[in-house]
C-alpha positions as CSV (number, residue, x, y, z in Angstrom):
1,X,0.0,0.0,0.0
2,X,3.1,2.5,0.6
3,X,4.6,1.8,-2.6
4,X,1.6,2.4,-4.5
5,X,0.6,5.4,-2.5
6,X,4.0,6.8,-3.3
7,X,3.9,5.7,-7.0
8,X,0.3,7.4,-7.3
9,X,2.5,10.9,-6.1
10,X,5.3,10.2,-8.0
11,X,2.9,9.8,-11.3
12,X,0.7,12.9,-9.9
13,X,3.9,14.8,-9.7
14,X,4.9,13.9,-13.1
15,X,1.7,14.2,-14.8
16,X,1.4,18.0,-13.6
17,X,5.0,18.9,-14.4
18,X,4.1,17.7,-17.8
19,X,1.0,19.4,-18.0
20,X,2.5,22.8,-16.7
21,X,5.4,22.5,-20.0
22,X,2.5,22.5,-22.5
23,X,0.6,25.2,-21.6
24,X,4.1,27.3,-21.5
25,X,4.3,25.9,-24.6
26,X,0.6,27.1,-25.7
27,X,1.2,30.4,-24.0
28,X,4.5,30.7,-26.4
29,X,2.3,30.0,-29.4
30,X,-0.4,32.3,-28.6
31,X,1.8,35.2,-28.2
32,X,3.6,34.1,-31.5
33,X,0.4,34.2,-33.0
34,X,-0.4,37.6,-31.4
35,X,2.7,39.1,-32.3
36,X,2.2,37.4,-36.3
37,X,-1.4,39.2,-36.2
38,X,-0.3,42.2,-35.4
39,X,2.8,42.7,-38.4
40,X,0.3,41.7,-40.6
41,X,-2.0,44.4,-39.3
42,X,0.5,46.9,-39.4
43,X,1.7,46.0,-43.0
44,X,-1.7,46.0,-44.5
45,X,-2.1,49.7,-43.1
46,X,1.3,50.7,-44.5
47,X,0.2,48.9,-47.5
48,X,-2.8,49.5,-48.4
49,X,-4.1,51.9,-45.9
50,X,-5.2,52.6,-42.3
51,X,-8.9,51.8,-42.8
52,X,-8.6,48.3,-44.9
53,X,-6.5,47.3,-42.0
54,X,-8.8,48.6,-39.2
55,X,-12.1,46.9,-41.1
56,X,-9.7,43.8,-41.7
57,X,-8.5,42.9,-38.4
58,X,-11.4,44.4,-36.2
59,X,-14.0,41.9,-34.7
60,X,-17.8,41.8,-35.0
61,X,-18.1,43.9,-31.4
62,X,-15.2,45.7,-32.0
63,X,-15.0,48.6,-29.8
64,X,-12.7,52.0,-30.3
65,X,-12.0,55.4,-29.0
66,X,-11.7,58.5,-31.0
67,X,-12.4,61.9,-30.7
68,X,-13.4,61.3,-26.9
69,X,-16.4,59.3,-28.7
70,X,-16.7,55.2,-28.7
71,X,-17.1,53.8,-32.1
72,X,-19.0,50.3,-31.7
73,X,-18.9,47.2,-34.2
74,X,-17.4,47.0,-37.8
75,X,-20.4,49.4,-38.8
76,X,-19.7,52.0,-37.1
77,X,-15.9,51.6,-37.5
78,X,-16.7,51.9,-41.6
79,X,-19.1,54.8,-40.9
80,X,-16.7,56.5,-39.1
81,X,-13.7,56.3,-41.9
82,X,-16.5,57.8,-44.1
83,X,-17.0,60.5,-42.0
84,X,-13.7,61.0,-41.7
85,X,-12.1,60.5,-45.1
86,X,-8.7,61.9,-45.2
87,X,-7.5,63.2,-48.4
88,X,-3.9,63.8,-46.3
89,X,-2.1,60.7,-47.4
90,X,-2.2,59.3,-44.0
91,X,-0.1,56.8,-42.5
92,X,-0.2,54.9,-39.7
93,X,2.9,52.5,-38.4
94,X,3.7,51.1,-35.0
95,X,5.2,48.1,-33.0
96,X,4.3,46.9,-29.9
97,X,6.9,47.0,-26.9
98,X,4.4,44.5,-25.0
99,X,2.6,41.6,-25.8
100,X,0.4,39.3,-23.6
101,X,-2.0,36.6,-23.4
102,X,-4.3,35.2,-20.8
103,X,-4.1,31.2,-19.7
104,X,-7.0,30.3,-21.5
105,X,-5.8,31.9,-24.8
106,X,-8.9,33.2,-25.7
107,X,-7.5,37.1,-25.1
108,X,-4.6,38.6,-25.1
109,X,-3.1,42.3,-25.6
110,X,-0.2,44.6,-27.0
111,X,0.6,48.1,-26.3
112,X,3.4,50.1,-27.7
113,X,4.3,53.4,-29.7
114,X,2.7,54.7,-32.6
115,X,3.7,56.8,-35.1
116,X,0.7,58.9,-37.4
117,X,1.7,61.1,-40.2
118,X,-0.4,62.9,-43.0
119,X,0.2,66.1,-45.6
120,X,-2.0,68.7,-45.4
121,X,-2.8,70.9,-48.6
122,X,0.2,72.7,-48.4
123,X,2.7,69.7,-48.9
124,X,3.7,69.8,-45.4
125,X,4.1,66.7,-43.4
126,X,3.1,66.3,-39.7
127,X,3.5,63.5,-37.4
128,X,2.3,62.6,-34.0
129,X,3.2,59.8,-31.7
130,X,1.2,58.3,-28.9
131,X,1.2,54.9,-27.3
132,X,-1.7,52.5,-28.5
133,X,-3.3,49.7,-26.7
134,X,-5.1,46.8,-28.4
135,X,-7.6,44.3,-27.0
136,X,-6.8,40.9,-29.1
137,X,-9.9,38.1,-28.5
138,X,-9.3,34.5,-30.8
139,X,-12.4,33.9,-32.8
140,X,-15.0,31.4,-33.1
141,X,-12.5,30.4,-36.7
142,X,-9.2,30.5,-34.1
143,X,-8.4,33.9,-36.0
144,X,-7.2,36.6,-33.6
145,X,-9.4,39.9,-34.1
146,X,-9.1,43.2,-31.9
147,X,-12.0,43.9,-30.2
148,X,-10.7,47.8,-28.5
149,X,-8.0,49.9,-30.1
């Protein structure tokens, strides 16, 4: 009866070390895929502009704030590009300095420094910088979408 009693904590011991390398192991690929999310977000807005990457990348319930005004679900982020429509050239580039992920993997967030610059009708160029911070949730599809900018 001892030696089984100590074989049943030698196997529970074993079984929860093993357990505690995979989800590091999950964690690392969830922030990998974070991270891999957000380049491609950031090159589709140098690419091919700020709002095909904000519509791209935002979920369903997206929720942002600009202006001192909250902006609610992919509707409402396309109305307000509408409203907005720059004819400035704008451009839009960043990188996050943080990235995290919670232990269920079903959220995660960056934050970092940003970097907006547009030419007004003069030709002159002005740029302002600012810290962002993104709300990442995975998808019903296992796609990563941000959900607060």
């Amino acid at each position: 009866m001892k030696n089984t009693s100590g074989l049943l904590l030698i196997l529970l011991i074993f079984l929860t070390a093993c357990q505690s390398g995979n989800d590091n192991s999950d964690r690392e690929k969830w922030l990998q895929e974070i991270a891999s999310t957000e380049q491609a977000f950031a090159d589709l807005a140098a690419q091919e502009g700020i709002e095909k990457a904000f519509v791209s990348y935002a979920a369903a319930d997206v929720v942002l704030l600009r202006n001192k005004q909250l902006i609610r679900g992919k509707d409402g982020l396309s109305r307000y590009f509408a409203e907005n429509a720059a004819n400035d050239q704008p451009k839009l580039s960043w990188k996050p300095d943080f990235i995290d992920v919670s232990t269920s993997g079903d959220l995660g967030y960056t934050y970092g420094k940003y970097v907006y610059s547009s030419i007004d009708s003069a030709g002159i160029t002005t740029s302002t910088e600012g810290v962002f911070h993104t709300v990442w949730k995975r998808q019903a599809d296992g796609q990563w979408r941000f959900v607060w900018d």
